[in-house]
KETOR-777054 format. One record per residue: residue number from 1; x, y, z of N, C-alpha, C in turn. Coordinates in nm, 4 decimals. Layout:
KETOR-777054
+-----+----------+----------+----------+----------+----------+----------+----------+----------+----------+
| seq |     n_c1 |     n_c2 |     n_c3 |    ca_c1 |    ca_c2 |    ca_c3 |     c_c1 |     c_c2 |     c_c3 |
+-----+----------+----------+----------+----------+----------+----------+----------+----------+----------+
| NUM |        X |        Y |        Z |        X |        Y |        Z |        X |        Y |        Z |
...
+-----+----------+----------+----------+----------+----------+----------+----------+----------+----------+
***
This chain:
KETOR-777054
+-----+----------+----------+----------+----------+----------+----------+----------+----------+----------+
| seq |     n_c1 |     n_c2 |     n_c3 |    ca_c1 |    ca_c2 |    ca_c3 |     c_c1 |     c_c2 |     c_c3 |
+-----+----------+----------+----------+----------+----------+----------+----------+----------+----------+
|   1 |  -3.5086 |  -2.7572 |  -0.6174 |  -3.4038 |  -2.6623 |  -0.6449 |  -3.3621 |  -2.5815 |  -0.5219 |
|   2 |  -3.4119 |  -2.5570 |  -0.3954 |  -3.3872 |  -2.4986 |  -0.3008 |  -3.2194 |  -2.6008 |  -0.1949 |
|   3 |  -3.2030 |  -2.6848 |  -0.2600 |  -3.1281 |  -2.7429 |  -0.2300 |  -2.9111 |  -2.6982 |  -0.3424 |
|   4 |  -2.9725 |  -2.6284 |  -0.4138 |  -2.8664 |  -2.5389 |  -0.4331 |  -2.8801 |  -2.3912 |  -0.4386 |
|   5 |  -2.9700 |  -2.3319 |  -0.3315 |  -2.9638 |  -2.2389 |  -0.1934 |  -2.8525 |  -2.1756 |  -0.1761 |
|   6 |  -2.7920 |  -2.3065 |  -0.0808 |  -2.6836 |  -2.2645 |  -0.0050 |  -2.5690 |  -2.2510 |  -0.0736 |
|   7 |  -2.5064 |  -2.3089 |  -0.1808 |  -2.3778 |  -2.3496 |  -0.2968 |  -2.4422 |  -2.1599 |  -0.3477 |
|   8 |  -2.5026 |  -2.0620 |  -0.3718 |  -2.4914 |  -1.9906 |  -0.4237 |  -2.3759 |  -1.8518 |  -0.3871 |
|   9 |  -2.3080 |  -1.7838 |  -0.4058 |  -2.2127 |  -1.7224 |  -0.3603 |  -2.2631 |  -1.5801 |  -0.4109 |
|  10 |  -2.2587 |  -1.4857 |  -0.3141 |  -2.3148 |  -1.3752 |  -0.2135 |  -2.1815 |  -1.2660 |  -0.3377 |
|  11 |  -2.2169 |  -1.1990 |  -0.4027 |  -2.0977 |  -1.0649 |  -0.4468 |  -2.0466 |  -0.9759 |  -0.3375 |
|  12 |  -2.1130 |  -0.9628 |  -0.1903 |  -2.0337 |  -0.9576 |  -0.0928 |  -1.9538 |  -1.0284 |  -0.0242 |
|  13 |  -1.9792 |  -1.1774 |  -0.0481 |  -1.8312 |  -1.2943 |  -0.0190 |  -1.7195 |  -1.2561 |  -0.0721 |
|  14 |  -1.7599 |  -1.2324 |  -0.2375 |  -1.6343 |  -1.2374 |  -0.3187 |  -1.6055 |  -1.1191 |  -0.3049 |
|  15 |  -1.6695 |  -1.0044 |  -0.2765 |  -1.5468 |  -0.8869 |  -0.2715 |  -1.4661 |  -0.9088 |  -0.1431 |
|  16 |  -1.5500 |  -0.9442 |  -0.0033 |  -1.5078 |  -0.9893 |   0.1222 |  -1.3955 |  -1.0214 |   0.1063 |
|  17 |  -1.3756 |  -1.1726 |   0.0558 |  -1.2798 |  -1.2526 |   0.0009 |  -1.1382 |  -1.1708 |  -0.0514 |
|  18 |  -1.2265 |  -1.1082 |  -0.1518 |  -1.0565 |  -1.0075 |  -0.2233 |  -1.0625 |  -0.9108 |  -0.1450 |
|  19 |  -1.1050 |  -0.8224 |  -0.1149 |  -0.9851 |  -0.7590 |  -0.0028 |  -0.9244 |  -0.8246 |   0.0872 |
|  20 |  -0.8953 |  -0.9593 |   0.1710 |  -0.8112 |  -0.9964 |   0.1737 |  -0.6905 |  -1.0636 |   0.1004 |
|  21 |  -0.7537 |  -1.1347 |   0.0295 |  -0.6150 |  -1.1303 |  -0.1131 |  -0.5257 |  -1.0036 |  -0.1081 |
|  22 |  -0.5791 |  -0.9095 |  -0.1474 |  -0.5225 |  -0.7525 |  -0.1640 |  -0.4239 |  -0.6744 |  -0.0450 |
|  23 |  -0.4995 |  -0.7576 |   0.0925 |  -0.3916 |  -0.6931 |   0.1815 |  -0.3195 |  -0.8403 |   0.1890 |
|  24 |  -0.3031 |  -0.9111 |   0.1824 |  -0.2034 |  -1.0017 |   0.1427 |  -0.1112 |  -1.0132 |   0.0706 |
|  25 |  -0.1426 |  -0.9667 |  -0.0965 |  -0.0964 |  -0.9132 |  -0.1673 |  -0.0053 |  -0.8237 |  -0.1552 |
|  26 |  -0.0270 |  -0.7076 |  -0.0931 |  -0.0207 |  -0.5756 |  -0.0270 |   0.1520 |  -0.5952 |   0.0810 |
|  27 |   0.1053 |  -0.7184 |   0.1569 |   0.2331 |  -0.7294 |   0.2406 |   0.3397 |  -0.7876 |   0.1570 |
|  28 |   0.2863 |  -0.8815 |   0.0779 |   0.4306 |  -0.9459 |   0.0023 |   0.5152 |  -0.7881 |  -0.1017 |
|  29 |   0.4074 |  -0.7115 |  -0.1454 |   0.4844 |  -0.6253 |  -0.2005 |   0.5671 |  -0.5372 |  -0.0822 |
|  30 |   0.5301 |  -0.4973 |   0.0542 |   0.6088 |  -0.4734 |   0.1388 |   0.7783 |  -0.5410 |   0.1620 |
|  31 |   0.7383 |  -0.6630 |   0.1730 |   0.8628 |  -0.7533 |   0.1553 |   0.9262 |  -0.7600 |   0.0754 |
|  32 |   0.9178 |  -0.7187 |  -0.0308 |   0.9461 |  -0.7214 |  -0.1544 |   1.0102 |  -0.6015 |  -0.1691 |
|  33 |   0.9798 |  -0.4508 |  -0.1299 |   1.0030 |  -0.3490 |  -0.1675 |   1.1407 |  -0.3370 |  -0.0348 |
|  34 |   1.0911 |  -0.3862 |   0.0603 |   1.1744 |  -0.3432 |   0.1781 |   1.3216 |  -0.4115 |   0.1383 |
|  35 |   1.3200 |  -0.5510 |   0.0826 |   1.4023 |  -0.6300 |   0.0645 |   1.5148 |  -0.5281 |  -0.0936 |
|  36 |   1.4348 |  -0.4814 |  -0.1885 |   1.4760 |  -0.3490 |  -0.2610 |   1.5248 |  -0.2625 |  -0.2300 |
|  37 |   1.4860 |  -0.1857 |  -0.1030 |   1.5725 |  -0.0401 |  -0.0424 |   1.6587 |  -0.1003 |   0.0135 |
|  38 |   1.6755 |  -0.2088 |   0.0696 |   1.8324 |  -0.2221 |   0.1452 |   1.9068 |  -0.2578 |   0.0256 |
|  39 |   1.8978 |  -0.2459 |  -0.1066 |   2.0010 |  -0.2068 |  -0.1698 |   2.0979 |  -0.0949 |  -0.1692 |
|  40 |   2.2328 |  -0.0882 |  -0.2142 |   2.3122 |  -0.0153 |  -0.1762 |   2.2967 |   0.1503 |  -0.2376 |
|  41 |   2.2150 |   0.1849 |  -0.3493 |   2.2170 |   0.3063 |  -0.4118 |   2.0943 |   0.3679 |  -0.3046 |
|  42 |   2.1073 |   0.4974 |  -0.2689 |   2.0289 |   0.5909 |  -0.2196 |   1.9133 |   0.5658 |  -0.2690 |
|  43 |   1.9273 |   0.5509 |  -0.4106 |   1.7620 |   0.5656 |  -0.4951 |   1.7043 |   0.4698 |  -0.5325 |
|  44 |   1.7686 |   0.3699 |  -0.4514 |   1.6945 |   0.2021 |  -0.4182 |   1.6023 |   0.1897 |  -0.2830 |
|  45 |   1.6732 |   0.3131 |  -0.1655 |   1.6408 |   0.3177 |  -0.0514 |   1.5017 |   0.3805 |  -0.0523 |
|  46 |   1.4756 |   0.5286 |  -0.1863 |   1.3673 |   0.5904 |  -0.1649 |   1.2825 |   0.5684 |  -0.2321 |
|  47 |   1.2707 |   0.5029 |  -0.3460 |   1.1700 |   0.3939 |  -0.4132 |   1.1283 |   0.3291 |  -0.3262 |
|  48 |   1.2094 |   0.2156 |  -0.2557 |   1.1729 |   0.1271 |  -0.1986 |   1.0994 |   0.1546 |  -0.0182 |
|  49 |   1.0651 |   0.2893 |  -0.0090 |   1.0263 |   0.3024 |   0.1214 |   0.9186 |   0.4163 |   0.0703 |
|  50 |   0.8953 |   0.4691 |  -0.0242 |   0.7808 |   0.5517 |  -0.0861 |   0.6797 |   0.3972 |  -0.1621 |
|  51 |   0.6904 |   0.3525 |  -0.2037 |   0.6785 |   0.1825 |  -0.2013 |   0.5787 |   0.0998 |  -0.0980 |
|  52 |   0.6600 |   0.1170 |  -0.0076 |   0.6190 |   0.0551 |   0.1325 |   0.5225 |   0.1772 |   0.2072 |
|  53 |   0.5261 |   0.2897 |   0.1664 |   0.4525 |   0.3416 |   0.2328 |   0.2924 |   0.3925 |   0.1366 |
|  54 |   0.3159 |   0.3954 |  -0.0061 |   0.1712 |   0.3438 |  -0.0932 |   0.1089 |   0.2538 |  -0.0498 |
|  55 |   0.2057 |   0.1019 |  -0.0056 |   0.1369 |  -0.0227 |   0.0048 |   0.0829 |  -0.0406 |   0.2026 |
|  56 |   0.1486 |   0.0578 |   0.2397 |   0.0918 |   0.0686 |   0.3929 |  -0.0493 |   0.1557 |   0.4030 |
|  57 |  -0.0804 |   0.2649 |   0.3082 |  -0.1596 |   0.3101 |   0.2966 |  -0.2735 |   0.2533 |   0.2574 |
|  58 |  -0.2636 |   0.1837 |   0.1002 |  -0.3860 |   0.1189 |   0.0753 |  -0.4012 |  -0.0096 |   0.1477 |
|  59 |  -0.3135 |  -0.0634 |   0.2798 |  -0.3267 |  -0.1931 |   0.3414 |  -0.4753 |  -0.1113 |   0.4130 |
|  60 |  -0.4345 |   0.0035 |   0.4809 |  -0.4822 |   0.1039 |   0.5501 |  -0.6474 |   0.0816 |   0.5016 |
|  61 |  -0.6305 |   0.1328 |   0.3559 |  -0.7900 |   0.1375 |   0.2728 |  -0.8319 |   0.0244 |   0.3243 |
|  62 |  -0.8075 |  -0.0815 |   0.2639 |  -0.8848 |  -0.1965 |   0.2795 |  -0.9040 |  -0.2282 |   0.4098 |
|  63 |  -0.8230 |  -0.2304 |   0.5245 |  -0.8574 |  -0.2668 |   0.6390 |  -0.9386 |  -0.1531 |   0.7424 |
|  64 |  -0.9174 |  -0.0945 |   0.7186 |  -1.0149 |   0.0431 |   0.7830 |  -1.1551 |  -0.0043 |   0.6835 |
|  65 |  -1.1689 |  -0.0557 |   0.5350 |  -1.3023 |  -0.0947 |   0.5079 |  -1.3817 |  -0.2085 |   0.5821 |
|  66 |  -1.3082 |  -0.2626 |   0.6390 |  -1.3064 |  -0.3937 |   0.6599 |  -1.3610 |  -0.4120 |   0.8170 |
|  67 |  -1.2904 |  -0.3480 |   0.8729 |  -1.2917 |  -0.3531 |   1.0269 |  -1.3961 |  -0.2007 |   1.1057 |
|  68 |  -1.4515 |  -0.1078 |   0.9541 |  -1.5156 |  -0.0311 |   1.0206 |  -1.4130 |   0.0901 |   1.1239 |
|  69 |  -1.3006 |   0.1024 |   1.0738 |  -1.2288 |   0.1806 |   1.1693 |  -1.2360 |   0.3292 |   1.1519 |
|  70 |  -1.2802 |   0.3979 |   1.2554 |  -1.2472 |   0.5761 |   1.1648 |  -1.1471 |   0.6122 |   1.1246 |
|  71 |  -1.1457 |   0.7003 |   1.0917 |  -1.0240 |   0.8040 |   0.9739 |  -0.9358 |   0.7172 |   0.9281 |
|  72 |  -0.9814 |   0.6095 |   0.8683 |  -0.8554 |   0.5639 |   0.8076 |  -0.8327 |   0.6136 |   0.6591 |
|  73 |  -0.9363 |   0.6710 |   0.6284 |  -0.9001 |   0.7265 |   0.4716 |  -0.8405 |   0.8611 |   0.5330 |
|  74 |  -0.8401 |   0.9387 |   0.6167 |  -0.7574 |   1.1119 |   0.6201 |  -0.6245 |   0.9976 |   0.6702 |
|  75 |  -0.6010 |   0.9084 |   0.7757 |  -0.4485 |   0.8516 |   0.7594 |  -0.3543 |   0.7993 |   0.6347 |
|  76 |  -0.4265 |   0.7622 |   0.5753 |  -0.4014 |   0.7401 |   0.4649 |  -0.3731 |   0.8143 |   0.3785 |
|  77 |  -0.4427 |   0.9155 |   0.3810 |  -0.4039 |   1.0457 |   0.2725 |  -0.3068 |   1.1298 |   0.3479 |
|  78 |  -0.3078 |   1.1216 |   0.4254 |  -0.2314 |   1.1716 |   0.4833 |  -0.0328 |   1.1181 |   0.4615 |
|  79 |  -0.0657 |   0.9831 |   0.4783 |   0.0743 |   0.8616 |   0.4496 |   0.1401 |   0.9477 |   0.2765 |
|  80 |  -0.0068 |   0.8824 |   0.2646 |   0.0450 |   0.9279 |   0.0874 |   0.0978 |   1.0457 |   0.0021 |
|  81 |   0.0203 |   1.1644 |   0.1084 |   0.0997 |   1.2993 |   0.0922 |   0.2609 |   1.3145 |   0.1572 |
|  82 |   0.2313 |   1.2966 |   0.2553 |   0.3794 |   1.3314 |   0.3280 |   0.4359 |   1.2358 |   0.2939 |
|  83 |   0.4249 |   1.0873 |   0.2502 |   0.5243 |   1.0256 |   0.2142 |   0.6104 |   1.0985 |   0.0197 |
|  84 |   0.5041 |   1.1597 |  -0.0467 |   0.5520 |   1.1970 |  -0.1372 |   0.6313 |   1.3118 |  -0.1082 |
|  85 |   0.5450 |   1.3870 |  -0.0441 |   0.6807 |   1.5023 |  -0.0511 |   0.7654 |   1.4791 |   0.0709 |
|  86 |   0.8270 |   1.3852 |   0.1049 |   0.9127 |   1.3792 |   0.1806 |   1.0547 |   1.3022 |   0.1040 |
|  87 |   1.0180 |   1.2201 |   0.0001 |   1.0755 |   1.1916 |  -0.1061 |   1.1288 |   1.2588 |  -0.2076 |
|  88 |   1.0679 |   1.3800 |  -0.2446 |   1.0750 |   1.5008 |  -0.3166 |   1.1742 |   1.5548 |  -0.2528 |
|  89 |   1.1332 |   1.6218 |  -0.1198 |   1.2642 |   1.7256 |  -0.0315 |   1.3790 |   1.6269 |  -0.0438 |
|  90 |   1.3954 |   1.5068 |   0.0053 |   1.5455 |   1.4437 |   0.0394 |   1.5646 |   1.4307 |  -0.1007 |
|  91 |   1.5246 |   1.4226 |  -0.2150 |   1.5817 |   1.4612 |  -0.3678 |   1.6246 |   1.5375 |  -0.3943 |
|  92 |   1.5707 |   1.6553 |  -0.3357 |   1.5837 |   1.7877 |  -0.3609 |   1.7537 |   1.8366 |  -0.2763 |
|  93 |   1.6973 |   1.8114 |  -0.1594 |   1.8309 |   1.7918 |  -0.0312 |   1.9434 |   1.7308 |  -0.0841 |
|  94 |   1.9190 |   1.6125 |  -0.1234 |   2.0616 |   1.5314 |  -0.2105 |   2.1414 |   1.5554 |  -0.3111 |
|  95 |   2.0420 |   1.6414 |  -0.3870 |   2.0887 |   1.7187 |  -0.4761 |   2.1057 |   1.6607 |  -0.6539 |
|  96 |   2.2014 |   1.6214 |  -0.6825 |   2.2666 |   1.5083 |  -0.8521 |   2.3298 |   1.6022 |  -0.9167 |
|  97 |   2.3458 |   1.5541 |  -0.9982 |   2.4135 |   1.6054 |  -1.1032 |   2.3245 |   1.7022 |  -1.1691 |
|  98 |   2.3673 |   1.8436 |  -1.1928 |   2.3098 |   1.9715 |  -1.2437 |   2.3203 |   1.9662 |  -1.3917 |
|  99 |   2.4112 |   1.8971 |  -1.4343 |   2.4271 |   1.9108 |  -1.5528 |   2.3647 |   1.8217 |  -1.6828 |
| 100 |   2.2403 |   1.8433 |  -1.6954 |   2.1369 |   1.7543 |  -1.7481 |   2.1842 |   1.7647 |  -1.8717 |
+-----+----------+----------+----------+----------+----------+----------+----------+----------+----------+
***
């Protein structure tokens, strides 16, 4: 029996494994989202780049897990804060219709 040893698979392969799936994953939704904001409505543009910047962040998670890099979780939180309220103000800035 030591001869299916090696055929046994490690739960650190398979998570190994999926976090790359995930930042793979991760970019097609980039492409995906980016290919979305160059639609013509304003509020295609800020979905689609609050979007890209969730999915730049957690690319962030996983590869800062991955590669051992410092602060990639305060960059990251960091992305994710200022990308929200920066979305918020130019809403706010843009203004709409008042009359709900």
């Amino acid at each position: 029996m030591h001869f299916l040893k090696k055929f046994e698979w490690d739960s650190m392969d398979i998570l190994f494994i999926s976090k790359f799936i995930v930042v793979i994953a991760l970019i097609i939704m980039m492409l995906a989202t980016l290919r979305a904001s160059a639609y013509k409505f304003t509020s295609m543009g800020l979905l689609g780049s609050s979007a890209v910047v969730v999915a730049f962040a957690m690319a962030l998670l996983v590869g800062g897990d991955l590669y051992n890099l410092g602060f990639y979780r305060d960059i990251s939180l960091a992305l994710i804060f200022f990308g929200f309220v920066g979305t918020v103000a130019f809403a706010a800035v843009l203004g709409g219709d008042e009359s709900w």
